[in-house]
C-alpha positions, 0 to 999 in steps of 0.5 A: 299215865300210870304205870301199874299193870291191870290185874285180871279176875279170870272167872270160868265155871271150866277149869281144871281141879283136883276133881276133874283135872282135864276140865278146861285145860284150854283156859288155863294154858291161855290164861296162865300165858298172860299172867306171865305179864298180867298179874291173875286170881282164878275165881272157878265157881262150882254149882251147888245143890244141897241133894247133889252128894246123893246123886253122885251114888247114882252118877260118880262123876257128877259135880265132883268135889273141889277145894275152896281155894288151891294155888297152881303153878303160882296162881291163886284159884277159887272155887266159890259155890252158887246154887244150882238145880240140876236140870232146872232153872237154868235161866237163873244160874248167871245171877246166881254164880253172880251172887255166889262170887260176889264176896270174894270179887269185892275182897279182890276188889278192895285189894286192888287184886280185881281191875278188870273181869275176864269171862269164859263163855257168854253164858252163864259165866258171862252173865254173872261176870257182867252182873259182878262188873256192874256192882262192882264198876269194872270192866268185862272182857268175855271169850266166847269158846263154842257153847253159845252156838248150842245156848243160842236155841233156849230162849231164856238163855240166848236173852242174858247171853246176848244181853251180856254181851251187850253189857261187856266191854270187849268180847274175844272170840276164839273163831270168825264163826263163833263172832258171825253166830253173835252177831247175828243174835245182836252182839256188836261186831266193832266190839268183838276181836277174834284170838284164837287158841294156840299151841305150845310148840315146845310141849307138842313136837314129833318124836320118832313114829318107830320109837313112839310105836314101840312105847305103845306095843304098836305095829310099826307098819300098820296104819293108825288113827287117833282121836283126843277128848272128853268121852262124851257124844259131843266129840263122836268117838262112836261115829268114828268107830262105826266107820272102822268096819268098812276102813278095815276091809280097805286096811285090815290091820287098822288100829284106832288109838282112843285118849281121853276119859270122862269130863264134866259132860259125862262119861261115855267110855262103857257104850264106847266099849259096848260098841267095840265089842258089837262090832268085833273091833276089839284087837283094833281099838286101844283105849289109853285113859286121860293123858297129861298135855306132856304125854300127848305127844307119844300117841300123837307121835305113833299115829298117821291121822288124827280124827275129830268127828265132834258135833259142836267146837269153838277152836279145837286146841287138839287139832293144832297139837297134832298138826304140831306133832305132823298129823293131818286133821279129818274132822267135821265142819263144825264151829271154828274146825274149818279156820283151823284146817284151812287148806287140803294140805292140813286136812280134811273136813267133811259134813257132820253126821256123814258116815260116807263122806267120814270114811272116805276122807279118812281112807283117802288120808291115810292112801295119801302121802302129806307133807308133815314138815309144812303140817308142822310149820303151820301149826308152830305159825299159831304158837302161843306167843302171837295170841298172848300178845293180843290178848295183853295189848287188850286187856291194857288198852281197855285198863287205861281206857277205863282209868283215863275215862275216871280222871 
């Protein structure tokens, strides 16, 4: 058996660029993890229409501007275009990211750069990755994150999703939820392995609550939520917002710490600001911008419990990180949220959409004294290291496979 190690294409229309560098940060701290062993080339399509910079007059954050090619920390990324009409033909946009990364596929392919197609999300990244695998003969690996549970109701989209996974060669997924969704849309289940997402200990740990405070011109006795995202619908910073009136009648110097900023699924931070103002919540809500993974800490660090009242998740990487900086979790049962929180002693998990039920568990949080030591431990039991060797092992297995199977 030869000893050359696979070399991975990671093909994702979520990752971070130069336009919008939160996007996708997931998959790169879990994919840039296995090319510390694996060699990789990013290939991060962006779609493309040729009217798309007149509705950037209208709408600044849409479809921002990326470099054909950059290098991050070492490793090459592409960003091929395809084309894509806004709102329409939806169906169509695996086939055509297909065809708009096949080029540059079959040159990393020539150069021995391309043993094995890793996709994220089954659609339309999936998709196209299964198209490129069989033009190209290599196999697919897709990661299934959480969208496919929303794709799942458009008809035409759920038909190339499932079809993709049946044409992949091995499916991660990063939550049991997210594999018992598949499944039950036809997806084999002997050919799908649960990784979830980890968390890098040593950038996520506790500083001093009173230190933290300080840097943020905090109150040290007042209590203080915090929340972590996208401003977008999808993560419910507005349903966390509506519950603030009746916390504060219970905890009258409540402060809320807002961190994230707009994301490749919009921008929500002036009805965010809108509903401040309605409510008078002005002297209880901070918004702290987007914050780079080593500054999370600080606000992490200055908070009592971290809140997540999000529609719809794969595996939440920000729970684990405030659990690493020893914050309970409150968040919704949604996708992968309660394999997270798997205990009352994390956290609690509360029904979507309920306000009652939101405000009651954070009420309690807060009333509660936690264990943060045994928060943190747990949080340290998912670093990263354990899914990164998971992941290598299968990407191996199915390279030699595939290799043994050609001789």
């Amino acid at each position: 058996m030869s000893e050359r190690r696979p070399r991975l294409v990671v093909l994702s229309t979520l990752f971070p660029h130069p336009g919008q560098p939160n996007a996708g940060v997931f998959i790169r701290e879990r994919m840039f993890r296995v090319a510390e062993v694996l060699p990789l080339v990013v290939v991060a399509p962006l779609p493309w229409f040729p009217l798309q910079g007149l509705i950037r007059l209208f709408r600044p954050h849409f479809r921002p501007r990326a470099p054909r090619h950059e290098r991050q920390q070492g490793i090459d990324v592409y960003h091929p275009r395809f084309f894509s009409v806004p709102g329409f033909f939806k169906a169509w946009d695996g086939l055509f990211m297909a065809w708009g990364s096949y080029r540059l596929l079959a040159r990393l392919r020539r150069q021995g750069a391309c043993d094995i197609i890793d996709a994220h999300f089954a659609y339309p990244d999936g998709d196209a990755a299964t198209w490129l695998g069989k033009w190209l003969r290599v196999p697919v690996t897709i990661t299934l994150r959480g969208t496919e549970v929303p794709l799942a109701k458009d008809p035409a989209r759920r038909e190339r999703m499932v079809r993709a996974l049946a044409r992949a060669d091995r499916i991660f997924s990063v939550a049991a939820s997210l594999k018992h969704h598949v499944v039950s849309l036809g997806a084999e289940a002997d050919k799908i392995r649960v990784v979830g997402n980890g968390v890098d200990s040593a950038k996520f740990s506790p500083m001093p609550k009173v230190e933290a405070r300080t840097v943020l011109g905090l109150p040290a006795a007042a209590p203080v939520l915090i929340s972590v995202g996208g401003l977008v619908e999808r993560k419910g910073f507005h349903r966390v917002i509506e519950v603030l009136p009746a916390l504060r009648r219970e905890f009258p110097d409540l402060k809320y710490l807002v961190v994230g900023g707009a994301s490749a699924e919009g921008d929500w931070r002036l009805q965010l600001e809108a509903q401040v103002a309605r409510l008078n919540l002005k002297d209880a809500v901070e918004f702290l911008g987007t914050l780079p993974p080593e500054r999370l800490r600080l606000p992490l660090s200055a908070a009592d419990v971290f809140v997540l009242a999000t529609r719809n998740e794969g595996w939440a990487n920000v729970l684990l990180e405030a659990m690493a900086c020893g914050l309970p979790v409150v968040t919704t049962d949604v996708g992968g949220n309660r394999e997270v929180v798997r205990d009352e002693q994390l956290g609690c998990i509360v029904p979507f959409g309920d306000a009652d039920a939101l405000s009651q568990a954070l009420m309690a949080a807060l009333r509660k004294t936690w264990r943060r030591d045994a928060i943190i431990a747990y949080a340290r039991e998912n670093d990263w290291a354990q899914r990164v060797a998971v992941l290598i092992e299968e990407f191996e297995r199915l390279y030699f496979q595939r290799r043994l199977g050609h001789d």
